[in-house]
N, C-alpha and C positions, 0 to 999 in steps of 0.2 A: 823429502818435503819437510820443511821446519813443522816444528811445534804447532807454534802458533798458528799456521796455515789447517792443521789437522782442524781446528776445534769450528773451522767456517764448512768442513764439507758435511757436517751432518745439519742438515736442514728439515725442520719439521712441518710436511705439505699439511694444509688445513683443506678440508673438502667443502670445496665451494654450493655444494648445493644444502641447503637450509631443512634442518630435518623437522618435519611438521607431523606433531603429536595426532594419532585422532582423535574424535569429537570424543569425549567421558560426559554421558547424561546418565541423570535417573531416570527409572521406567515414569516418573511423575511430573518430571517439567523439560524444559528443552537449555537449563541451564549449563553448560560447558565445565565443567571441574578444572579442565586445566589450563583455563581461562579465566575461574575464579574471581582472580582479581579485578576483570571488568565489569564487572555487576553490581557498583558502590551504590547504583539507584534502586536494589533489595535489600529492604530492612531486613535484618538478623538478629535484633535484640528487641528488648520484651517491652520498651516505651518507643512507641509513636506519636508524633508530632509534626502536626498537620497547622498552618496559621491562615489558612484558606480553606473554600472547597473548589473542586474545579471547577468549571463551570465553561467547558470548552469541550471541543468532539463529541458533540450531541448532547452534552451531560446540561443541566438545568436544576438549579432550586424550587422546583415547581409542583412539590408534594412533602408536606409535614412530616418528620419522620424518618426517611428515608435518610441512607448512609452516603457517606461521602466516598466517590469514587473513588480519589485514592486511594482507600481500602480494596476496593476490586482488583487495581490496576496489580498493589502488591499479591494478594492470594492467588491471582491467576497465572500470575509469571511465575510464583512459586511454587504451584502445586498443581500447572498443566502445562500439556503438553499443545500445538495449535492442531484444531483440528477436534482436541476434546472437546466433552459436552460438561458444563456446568449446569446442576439440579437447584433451582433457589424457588424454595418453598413458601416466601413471603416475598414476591415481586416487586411489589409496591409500583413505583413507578420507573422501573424496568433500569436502574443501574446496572445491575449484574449484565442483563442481555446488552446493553450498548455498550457494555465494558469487554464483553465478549466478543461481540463485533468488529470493535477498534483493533483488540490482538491476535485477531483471525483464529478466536474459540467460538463455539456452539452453545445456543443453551438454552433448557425447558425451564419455563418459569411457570408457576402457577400462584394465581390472586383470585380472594374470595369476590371482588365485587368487580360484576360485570362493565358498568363505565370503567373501571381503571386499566383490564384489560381491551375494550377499543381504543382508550387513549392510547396506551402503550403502542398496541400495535400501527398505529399512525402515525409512528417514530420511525415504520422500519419498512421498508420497500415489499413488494408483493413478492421478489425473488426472494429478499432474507427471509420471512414471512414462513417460506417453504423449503427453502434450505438452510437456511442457520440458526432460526431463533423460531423458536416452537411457544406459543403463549396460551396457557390454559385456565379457563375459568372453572372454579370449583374451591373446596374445601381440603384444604393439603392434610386433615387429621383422618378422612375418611377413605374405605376401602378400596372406592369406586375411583377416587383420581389416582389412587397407586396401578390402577389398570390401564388405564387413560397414561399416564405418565410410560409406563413401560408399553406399548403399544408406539408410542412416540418415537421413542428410544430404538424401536425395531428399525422404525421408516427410515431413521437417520442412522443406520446401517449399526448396531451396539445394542448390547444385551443390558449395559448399566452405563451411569455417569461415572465422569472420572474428577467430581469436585459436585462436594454439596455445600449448598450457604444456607445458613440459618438467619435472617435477621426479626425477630418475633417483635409484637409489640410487647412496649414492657409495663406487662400486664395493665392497667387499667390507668395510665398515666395520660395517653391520649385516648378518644375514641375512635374509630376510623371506620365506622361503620354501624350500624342498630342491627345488624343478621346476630342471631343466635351463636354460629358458627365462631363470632368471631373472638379471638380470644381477649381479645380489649374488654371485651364484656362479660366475660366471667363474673361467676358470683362472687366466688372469692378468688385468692390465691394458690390455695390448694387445686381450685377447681384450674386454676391457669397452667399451673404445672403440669396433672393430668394430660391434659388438649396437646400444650409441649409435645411432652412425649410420644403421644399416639402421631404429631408430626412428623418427629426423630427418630421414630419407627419405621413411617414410611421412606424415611430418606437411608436412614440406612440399609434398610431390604435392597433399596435402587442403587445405592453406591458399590463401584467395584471394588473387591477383596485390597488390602493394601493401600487406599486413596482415602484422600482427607477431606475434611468436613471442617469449617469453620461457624463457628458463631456468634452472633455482634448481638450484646446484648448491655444495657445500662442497668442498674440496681435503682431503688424507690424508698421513700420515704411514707410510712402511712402511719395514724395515730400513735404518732410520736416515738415511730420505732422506726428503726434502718432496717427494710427487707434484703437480702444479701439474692434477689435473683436469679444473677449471675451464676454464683455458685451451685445454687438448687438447681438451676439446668443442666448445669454440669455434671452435678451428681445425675441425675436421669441420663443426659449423654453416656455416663460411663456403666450406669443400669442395664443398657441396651447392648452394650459389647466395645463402645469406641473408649480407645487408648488417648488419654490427653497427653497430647504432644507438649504445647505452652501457653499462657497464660500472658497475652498483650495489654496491659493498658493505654490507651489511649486519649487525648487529651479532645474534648468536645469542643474545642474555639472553631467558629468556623462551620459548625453541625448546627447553630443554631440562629435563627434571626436575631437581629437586634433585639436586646431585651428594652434595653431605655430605662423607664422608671421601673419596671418589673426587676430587674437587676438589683434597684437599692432596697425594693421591696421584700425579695428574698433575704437579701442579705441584715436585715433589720430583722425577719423571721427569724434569720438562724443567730442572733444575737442574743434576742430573746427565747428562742425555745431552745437553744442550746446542742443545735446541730450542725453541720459544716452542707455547703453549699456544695453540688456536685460538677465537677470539672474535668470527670473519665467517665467513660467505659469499656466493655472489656472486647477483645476479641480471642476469642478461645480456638486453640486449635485441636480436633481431634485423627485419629486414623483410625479406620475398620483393619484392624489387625489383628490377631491371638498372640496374645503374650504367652512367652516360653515359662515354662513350668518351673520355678526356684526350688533345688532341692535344699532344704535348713539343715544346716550340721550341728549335729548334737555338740553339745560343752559339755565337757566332762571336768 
């Protein structure tokens, strides 16, 4: 046989059948690892920017306050699984639970005032009602709904949530009610923080080992000082035992009604009194985890 002839009989067979990797998730969402790269629609980085709010699949601007779903849309595809149950301890007018709904998650919400949970629940069919979205009226700082709440939690077959939302009022900036409970009415701020916490206590008693907790919270201005919030919640979040995962800014366009003239008016405020107009807030990430023990090496 020539040469040449030799170099054509070794042929290298390719096997025709496609080898197909399996699914890589965390125990905490249903994201695909070695799919990765199909998930450009989860933010991963620490500014979000939003130039709308939705305002589609049930979602509505039709309560003061209240956060913009695509905030839901992201923490839920990130940090559950479908099926989970999300804990949101300031309802308001039920973003989380219709957010929930939409991605075929679960979830107990609890609001202090009675009209806003019959509103809410007149968003949701008498079967979600009873299987997916659990709506409680009470005070989320006190002992008696962490009962209520975990009792809930039984029926819909789990011993804890596997995602808590924190969206608190920040602190006395709107009102949202005249009950005592409510923390828009504190007396002061210290007193706001306190109530917080007694909150973030009960959510995280209810959160399961390993699962995360978010919180949407703006910073204020009061007698001509910048109150930082944000951050004093955070410190309390991490009082109570949760690990802060990240720190999101986020830009408010689109969080608020038209301002109009109130717009040139702030901003003539903050000319003269010499402060910056606010244009974020934050969303904080934490996890109920125990951090491993650092041992320090002596320098010698």
């Amino acid at each position: 046989m020539p040469i040449s002839s030799k170099k054509n009989t070794k042929v290298k067979k390719q096997n025709s059948l496609e080898v197909v990797k399996p699914i890589k998730t965390k125990p905490y969402n249903d994201i695909d690892l070695n799919n990765w790269k199909l998930y450009e629609n989860i933010k991963t980085g620490t500014w979000w920017e939003f130039q709308s709010r939705e305002k589609k699949n049930g979602h509505s601007y039709d309560y003061h306050g209240n956060y913009i779903p695509q905030i839901a849309t992201q923490l839920l595809e990130r940090y559950t699984k479908k099926d989970d149950i999300v804990l949101d301890l300031f309802l308001g007018s039920g973003t989380t639970a219709i957010e929930a709904k939409n991605l075929q998650r679960r979830c107990i919400g609890v609001e202090l005032k009675q009209e806003m949970t019959d509103y809410v629940s007149a968003k949701f069919s008498p079967k979600d009602l009873v299987v997916n979205i659990n709506i409680i009226q009470g005070d989320s700082a006190s002992i008696s709904i962490k009962e209520k709440i975990q009792t809930r939690l039984e029926i819909m077959g789990k011993t804890s949530a596997q995602l808590l939302i924190l969206h608190p009022p920040y602190d006395d900036i709107i009102k949202f009610s005249d009950k005592k409970e409510d923390l828009s009415n504190c007396a002061s701020t210290d007193e706001f923080y306190d109530l917080f916490k007694k909150v973030a206590k009960n959510g995280y008693d209810l959160l399961e080992q390993n699962r995360f907790a978010a919180l949407i919270i703006g910073d204020k201005y009061a007698n001509s000082r910048y109150i930082s919030l944000g951050f004093e919640c955070q410190k309390r979040m991490e009082e109570l035992g949760f690990v802060t995962k990240a720190v999101i800014v986020k830009n408010i366009t689109g969080n608020e009604k038209a301002k109009g003239k109130t717009a040139n008016l702030w901003r003539y405020r903050a000319l003269s009194g010499g402060f910056n107009i606010f244009e974020h807030e934050y969303i904080m990430i934490f996890q109920k985890t125990k951090l491993k023990k650092v041992k320090s090496k002596k320098i010698e």
